[in-house]
C-alpha positions as CSV (number, residue, x, y, z in Angstrom):
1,X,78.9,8.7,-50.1
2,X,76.7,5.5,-49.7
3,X,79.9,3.0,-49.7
4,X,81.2,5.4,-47.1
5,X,78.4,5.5,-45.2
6,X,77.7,1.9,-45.2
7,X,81.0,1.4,-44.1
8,X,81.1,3.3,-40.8
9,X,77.7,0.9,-40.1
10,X,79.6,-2.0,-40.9
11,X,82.9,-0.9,-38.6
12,X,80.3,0.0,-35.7
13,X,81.1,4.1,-36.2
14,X,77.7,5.5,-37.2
15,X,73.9,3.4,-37.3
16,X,71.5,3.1,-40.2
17,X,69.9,4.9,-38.2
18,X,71.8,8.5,-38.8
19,X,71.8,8.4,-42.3
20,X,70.0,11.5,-44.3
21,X,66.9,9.8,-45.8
22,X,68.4,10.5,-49.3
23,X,70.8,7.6,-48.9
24,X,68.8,5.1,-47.1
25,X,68.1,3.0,-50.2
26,X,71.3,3.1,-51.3
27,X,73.2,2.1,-48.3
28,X,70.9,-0.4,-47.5
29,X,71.6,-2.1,-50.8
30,X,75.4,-2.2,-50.3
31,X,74.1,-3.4,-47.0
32,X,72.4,-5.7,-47.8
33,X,74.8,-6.8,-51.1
34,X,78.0,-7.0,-48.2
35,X,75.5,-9.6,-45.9
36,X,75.2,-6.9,-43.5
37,X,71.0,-6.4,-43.9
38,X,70.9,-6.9,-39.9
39,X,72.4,-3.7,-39.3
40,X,69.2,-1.9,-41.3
41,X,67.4,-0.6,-38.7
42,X,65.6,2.8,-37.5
43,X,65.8,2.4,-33.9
């Protein structure tokens, strides 16, 4: 569910922003693993 997450972020379909506070640190790893750490936010 993370990957998936993190790649809706990635394609510009959901923000870090919306994701359950369960999976934050997890998607923010593969984030931050796939070079995409800008798109952490919680704006």
């Amino acid at each position: 569910m993370a990957m998936f997450l993190a790649k809706r972020i990635i394609k510009g379909q959901t923000t870090f922003a919306k994701v359950p506070p369960t999976l934050k640190e997890a998607v923010a790893d593969i984030l931050t693993k796939e070079g995409y750490s800008n798109l952490i936010t919680e704006v």
